[in-house]
Backbone as ProteinMPNN parsed JSONL, in Angstrom:
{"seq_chain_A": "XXXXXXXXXXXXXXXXXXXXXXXXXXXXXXXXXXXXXXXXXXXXXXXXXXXXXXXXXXXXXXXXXXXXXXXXXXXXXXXXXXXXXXXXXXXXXXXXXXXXXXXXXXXXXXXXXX", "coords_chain_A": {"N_chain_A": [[0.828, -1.17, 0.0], [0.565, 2.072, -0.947], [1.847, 5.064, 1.158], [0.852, 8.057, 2.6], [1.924, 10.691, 1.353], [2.687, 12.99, 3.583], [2.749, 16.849, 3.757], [6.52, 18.502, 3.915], [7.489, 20.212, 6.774], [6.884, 23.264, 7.02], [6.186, 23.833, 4.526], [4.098, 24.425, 2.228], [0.689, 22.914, 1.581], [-0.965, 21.995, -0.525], [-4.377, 22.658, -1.616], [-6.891, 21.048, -3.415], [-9.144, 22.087, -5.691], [-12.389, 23.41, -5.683], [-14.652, 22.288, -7.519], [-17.578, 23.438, -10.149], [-20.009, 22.295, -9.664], [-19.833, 21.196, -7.214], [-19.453, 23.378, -5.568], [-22.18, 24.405, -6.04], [-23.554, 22.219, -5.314], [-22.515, 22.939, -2.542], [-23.291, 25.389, -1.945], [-26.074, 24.955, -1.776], [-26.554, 23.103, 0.287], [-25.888, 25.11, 1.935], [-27.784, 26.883, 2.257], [-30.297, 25.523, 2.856], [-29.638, 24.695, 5.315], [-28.849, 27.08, 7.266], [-32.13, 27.82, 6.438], [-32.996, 25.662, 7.783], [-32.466, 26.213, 10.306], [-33.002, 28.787, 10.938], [-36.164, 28.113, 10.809], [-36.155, 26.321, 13.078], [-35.505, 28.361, 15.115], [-37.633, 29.908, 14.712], [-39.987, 28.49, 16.101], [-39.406, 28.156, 18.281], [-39.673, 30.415, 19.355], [-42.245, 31.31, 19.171], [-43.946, 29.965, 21.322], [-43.151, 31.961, 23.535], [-43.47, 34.556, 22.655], [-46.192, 33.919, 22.285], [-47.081, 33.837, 25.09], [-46.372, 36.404, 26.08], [-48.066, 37.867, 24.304], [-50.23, 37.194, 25.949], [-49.9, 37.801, 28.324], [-50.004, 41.105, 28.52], [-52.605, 41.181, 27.28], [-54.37, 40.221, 29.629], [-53.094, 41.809, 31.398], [-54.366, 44.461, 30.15], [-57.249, 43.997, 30.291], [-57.788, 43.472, 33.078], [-57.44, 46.39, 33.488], [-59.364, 47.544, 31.905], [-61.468, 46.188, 33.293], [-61.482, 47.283, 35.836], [-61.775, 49.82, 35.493], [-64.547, 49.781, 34.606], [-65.707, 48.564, 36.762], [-65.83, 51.051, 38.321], [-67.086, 52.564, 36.979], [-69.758, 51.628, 36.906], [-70.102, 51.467, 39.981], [-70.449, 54.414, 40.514], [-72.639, 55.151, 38.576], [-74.508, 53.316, 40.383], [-74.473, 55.192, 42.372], [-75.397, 57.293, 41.517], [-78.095, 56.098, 40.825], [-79.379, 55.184, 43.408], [-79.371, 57.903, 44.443], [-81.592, 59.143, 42.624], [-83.594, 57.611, 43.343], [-84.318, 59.159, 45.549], [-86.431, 61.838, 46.466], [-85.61, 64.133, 46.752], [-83.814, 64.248, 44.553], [-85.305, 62.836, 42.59], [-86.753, 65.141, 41.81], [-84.775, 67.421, 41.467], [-83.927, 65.939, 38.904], [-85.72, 66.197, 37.063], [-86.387, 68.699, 36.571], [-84.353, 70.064, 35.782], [-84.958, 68.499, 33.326], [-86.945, 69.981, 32.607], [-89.08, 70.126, 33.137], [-92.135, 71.711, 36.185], [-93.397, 72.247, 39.097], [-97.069, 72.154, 39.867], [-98.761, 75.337, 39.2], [-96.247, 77.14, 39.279], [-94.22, 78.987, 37.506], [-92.097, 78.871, 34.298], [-89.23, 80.428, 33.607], [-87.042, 81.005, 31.383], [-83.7, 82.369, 30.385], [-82.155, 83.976, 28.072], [-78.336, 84.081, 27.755], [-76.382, 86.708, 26.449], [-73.944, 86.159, 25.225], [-74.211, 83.705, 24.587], [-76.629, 83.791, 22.961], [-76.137, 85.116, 20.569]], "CA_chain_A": [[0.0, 0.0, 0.0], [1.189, 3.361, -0.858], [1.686, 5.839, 1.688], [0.421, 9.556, 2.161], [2.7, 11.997, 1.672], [2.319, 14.504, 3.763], [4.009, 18.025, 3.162], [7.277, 18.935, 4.989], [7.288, 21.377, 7.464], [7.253, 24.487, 6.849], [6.083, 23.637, 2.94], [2.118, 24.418, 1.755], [0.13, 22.098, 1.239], [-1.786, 22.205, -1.856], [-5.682, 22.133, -1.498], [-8.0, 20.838, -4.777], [-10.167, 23.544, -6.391], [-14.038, 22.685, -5.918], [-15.99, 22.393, -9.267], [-18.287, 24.405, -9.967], [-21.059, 21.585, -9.286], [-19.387, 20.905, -5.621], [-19.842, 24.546, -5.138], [-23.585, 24.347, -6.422], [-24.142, 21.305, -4.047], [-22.159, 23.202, -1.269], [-24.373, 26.394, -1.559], [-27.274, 24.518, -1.634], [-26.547, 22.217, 1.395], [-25.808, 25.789, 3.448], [-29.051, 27.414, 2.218], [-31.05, 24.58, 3.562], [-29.035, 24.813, 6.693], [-29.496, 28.348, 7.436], [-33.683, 27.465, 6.158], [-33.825, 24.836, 8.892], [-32.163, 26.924, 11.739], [-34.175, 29.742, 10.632], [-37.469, 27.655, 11.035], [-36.372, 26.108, 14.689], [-35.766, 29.229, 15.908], [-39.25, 30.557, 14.755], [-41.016, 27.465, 16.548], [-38.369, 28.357, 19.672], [-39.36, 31.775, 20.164], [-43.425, 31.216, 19.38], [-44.462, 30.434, 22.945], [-42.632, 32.941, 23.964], [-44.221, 35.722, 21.851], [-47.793, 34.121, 22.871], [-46.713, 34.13, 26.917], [-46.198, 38.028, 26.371], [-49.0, 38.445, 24.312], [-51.065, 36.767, 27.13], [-49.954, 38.877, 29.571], [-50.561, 41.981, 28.076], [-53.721, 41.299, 26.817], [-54.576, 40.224, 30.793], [-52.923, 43.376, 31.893], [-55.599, 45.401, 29.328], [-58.356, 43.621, 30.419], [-57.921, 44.04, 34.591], [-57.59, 48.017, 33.857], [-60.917, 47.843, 31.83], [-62.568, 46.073, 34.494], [-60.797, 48.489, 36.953], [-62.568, 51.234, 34.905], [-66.59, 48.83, 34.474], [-66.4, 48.416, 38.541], [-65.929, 52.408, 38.456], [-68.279, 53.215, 36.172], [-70.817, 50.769, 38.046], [-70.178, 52.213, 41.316], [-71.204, 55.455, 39.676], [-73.993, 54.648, 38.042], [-75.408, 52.787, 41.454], [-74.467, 56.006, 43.135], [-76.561, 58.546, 40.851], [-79.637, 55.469, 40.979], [-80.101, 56.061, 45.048], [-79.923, 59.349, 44.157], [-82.74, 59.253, 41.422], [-84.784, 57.381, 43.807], [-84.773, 59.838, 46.296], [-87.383, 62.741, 45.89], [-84.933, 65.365, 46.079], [-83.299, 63.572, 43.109], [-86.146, 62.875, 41.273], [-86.996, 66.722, 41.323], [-83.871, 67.65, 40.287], [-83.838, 65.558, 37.564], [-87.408, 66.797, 36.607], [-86.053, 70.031, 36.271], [-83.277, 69.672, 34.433], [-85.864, 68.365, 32.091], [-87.839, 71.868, 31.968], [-90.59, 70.251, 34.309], [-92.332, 72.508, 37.311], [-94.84, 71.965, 39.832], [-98.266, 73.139, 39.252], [-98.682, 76.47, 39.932], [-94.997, 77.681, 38.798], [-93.928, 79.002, 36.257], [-90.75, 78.243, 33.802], [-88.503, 81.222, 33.185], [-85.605, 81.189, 30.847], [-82.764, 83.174, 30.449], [-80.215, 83.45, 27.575], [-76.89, 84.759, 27.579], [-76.332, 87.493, 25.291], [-72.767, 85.296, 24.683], [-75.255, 82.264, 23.746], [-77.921, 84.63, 21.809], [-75.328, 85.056, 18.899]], "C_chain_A": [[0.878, 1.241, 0.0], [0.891, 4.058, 0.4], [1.541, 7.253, 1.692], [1.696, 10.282, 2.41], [2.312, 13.244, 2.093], [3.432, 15.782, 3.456], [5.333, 18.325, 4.571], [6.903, 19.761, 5.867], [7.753, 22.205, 6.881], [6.887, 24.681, 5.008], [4.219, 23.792, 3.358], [1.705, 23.095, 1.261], [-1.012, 22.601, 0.313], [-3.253, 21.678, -1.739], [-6.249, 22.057, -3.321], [-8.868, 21.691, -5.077], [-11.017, 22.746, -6.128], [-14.133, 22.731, -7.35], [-17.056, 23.036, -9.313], [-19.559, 23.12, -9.6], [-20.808, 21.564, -7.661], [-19.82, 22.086, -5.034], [-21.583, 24.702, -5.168], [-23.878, 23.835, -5.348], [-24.102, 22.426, -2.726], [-23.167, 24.616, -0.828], [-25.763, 26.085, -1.236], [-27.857, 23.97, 0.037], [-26.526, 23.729, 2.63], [-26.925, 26.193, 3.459], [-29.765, 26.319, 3.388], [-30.676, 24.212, 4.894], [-29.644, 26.063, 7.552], [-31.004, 28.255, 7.399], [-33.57, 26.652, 7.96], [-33.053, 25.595, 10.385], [-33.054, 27.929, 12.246], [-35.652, 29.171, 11.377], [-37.535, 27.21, 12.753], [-36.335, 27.2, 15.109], [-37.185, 29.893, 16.293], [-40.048, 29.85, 15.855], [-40.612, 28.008, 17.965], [-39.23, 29.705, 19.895], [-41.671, 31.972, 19.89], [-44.186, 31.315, 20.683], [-43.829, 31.523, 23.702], [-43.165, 34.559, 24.047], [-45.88, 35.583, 22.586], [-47.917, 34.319, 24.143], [-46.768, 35.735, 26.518], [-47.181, 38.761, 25.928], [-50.21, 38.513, 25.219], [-50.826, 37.783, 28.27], [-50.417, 40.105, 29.33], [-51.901, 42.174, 27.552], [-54.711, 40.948, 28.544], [-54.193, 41.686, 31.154], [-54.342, 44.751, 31.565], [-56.67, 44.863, 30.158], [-58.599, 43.808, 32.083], [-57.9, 45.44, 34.728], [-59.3, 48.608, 33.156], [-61.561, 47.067, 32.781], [-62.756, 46.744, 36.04], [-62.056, 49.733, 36.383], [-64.023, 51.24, 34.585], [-66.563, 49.183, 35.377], [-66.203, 49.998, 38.21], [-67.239, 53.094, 38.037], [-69.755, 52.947, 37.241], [-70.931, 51.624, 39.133], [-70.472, 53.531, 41.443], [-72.161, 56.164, 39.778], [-74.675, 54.2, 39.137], [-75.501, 54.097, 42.497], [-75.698, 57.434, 42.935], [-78.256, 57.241, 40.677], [-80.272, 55.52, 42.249], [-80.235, 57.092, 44.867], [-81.114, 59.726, 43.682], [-83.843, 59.221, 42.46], [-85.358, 58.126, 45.127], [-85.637, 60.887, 45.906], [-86.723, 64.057, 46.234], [-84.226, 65.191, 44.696], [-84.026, 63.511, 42.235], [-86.725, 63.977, 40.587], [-86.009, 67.361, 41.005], [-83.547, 67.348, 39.127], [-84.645, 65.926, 36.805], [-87.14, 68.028, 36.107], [-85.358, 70.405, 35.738], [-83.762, 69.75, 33.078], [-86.983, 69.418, 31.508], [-88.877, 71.153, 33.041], [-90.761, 71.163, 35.519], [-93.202, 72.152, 37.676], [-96.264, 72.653, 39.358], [-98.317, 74.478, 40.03], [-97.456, 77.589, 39.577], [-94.726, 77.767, 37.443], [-92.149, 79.485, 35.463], [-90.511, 79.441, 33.118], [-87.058, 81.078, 32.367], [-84.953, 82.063, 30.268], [-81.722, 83.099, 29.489], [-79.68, 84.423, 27.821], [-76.522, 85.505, 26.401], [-74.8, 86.609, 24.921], [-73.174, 84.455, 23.494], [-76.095, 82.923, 22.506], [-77.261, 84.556, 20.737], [-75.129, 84.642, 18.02]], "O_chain_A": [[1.78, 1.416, 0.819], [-0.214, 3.82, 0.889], [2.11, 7.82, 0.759], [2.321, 10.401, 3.464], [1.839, 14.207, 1.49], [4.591, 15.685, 3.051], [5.121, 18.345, 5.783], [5.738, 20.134, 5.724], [8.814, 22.16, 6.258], [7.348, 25.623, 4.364], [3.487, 23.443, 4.284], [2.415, 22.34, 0.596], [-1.794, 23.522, 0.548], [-3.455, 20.464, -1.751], [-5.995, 22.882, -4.199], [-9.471, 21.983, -4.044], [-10.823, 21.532, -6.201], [-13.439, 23.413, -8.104], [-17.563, 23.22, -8.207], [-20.187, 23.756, -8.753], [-21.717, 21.963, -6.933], [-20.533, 22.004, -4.034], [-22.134, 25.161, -4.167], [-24.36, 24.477, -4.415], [-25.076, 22.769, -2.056], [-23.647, 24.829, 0.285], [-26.499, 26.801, -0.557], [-28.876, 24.202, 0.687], [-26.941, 23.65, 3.786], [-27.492, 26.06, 4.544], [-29.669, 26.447, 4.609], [-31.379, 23.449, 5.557], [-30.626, 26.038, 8.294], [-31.443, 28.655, 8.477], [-34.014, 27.111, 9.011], [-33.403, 25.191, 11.494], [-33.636, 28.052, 13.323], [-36.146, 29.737, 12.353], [-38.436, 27.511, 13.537], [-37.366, 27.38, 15.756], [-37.705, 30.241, 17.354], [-40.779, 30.557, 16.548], [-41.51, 28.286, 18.76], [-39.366, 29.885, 21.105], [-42.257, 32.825, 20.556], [-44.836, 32.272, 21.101], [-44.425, 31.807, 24.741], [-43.245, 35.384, 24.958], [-46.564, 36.447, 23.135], [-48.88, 35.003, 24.492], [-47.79, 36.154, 27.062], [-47.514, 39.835, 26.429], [-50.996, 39.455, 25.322], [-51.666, 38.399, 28.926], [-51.425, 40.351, 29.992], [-52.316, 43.321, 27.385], [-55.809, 41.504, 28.588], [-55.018, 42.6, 31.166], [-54.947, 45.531, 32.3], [-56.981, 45.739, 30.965], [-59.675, 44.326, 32.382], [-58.237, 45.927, 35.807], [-60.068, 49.492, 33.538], [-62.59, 47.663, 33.101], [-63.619, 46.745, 36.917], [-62.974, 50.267, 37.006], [-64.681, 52.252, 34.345], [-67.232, 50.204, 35.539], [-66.92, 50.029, 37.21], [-68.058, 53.844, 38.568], [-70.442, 53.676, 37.957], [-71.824, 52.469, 39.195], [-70.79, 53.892, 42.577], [-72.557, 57.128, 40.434], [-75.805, 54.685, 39.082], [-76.398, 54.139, 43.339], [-76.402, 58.131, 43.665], [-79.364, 57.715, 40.426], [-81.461, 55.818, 42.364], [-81.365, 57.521, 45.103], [-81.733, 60.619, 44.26], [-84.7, 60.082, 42.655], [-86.436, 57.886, 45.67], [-85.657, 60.931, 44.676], [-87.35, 65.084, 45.975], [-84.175, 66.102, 43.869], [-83.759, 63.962, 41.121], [-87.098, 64.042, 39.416], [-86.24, 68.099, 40.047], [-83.005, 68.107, 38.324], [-84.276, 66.021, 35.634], [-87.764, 68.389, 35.109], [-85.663, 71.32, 34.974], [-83.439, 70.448, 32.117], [-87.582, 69.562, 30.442], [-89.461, 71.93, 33.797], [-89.703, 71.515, 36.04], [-94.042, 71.665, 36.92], [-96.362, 73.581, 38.555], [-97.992, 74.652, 41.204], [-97.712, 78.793, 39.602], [-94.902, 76.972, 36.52], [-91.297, 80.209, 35.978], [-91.24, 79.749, 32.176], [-86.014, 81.064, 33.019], [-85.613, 82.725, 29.468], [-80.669, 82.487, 29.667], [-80.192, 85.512, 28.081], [-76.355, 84.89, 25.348], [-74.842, 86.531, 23.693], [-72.876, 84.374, 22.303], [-76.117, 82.532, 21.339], [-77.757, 83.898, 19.822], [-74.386, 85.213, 17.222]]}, "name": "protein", "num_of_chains": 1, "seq": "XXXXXXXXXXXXXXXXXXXXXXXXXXXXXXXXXXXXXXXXXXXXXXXXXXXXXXXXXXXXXXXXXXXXXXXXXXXXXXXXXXXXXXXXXXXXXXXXXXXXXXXXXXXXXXXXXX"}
C-alpha cells in the first residue's frame, strides 16, 4: 500500500479547487441549513411571543374592568340618588318640568344669543 505523503514542514500544502457543481451542491446544502435553523428558531421563540402576548392582553383587560367596577359604582351612586325625591326633582327640572302652579322662566346669555 502506498503511503500519504504529507508536506514537509514548513512547505504548503496544496488544497483541490471545488468544481463548480461541488460549489452548487455546497451552496445549496448551506441554504437549507441556514432554512432549517431559521425555522427552529421561529417554533423556539413562538411560545414565547404568545406568553407576552397573554400577559398583556390580561394586563388590558384588569384596567378595563378596573374602569366597568368604576363606572358601576357610579352609576349605582346617581340610581339612590334618582330614587330619592330630592333627586327625582332635580332631575325633573333639568328636564324643563315645574310643579303646578310655577312658572318656567328662561334666560339666555347674550354670549349664547349670537
Amino acid at each position: 500500500m502506498a503511503r500519504k505523503k504529507y508536506p514537509a514542514p514548513g512547505e504548503r500544502r496544496r488544497r483541490r479547487k471545488l468544481t463548480v457543481l461541488q460549489k452548487v451542491v455546497c451552496g445549496i446544502l448551506a441554504a437549507a441549513i441556514v432554512f432549517c435553523a431559521f425555522a427552529v428558531i421561529r417554533k423556539a421563540i413562538r411560545p414565547i411571543d404568545l406568553l407576552c402576548e397573554g400577559k398583556s392582553e390580561v394586563r388590558r383587560m384588569e384596567a378595563q374592568y378596573a374602569k366597568d367596577k368604576a363606572e358601576n359604582a357610579a352609576l349605582r351612586r346617581k340610581r339612590r340618588y334618582l330614587l330619592t325625591p330630592s333627586g327625582s326633582e332635580a332631575e325633573a327640572r333639568k328636564l324643563g318640568y315645574v310643579r303646578p302652579g310655577e312658572v318656567s322662566v328662561i334666560i339666555e346669555d347674550k354670549k349664547t344669543a349670537k
